[in-house]
N, C-alpha and C positions, 0 to 999 in steps of 0.2 A: 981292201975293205974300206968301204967310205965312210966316213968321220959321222956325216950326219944321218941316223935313221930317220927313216919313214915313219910315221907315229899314225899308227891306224887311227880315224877318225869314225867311221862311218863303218855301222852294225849291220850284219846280214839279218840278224834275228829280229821276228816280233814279237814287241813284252806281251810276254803271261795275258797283262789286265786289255790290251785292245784286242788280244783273240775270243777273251771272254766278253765283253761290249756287245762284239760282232754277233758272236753267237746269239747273245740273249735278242738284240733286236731281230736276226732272222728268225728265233723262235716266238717271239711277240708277235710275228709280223702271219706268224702257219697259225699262230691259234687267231690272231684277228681274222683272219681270212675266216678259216671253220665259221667263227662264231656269226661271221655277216655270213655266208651262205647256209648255216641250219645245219652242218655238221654235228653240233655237239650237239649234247643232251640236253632240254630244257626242263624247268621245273614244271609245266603243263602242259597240253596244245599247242602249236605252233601259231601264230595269229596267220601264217600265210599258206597254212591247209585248204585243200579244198572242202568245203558241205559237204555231208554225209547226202546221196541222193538215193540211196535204197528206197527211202517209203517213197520216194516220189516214181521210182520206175515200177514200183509194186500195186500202187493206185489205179482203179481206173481213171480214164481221161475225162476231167469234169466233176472228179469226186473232190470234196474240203479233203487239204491235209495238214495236221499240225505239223508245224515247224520246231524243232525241241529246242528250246532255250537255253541260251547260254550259262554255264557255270561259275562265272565268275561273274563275280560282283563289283558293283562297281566301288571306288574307293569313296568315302565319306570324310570329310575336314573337319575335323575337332576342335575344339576352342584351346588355344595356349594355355589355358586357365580359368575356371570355375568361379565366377560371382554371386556370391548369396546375395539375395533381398531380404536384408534382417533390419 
């Protein structure tokens, strides 16, 4: 039997908290994706739909047709703070 052991240095295992890192950024990384290609749900319209071309195939050729206006509004800047002229 030899006097001096071997004194394990070096873990086969990986900690707990870098499997969990790993994870979280692969799944950051599926829902980044989704969200840049239009996967997920949005709260309105897509801005990269295509026009509705119904009234336009329905029209005769040569006839006006209204184009229907968009729904959103556009956003308005408020003043930081209110000054009276008193």
């Amino acid at each position: 039997m030899p006097i001096i052991q071997k004194i394990p240095t070096v873990s086969n295992r990986i900690h707990p908290l870098a499997i969990g890192a790993a994870g979280s950024v692969i799944l950051l990384c599926v829902v980044a994706t989704a969200a840049i290609l239009g996967w997920l749900p949005g709260r309105g319209p897509s801005p990269y739909t295509a026009p509705d071309t119904s009234a336009l195939s329905s029209a005769p050729p040569g006839a006006p047709v209204a184009v229907p206006a968009t729904t959103r509004q556009p956003r308005v800047r408020r003043a930081a703070h209110l000054t009276s002229s008193t």
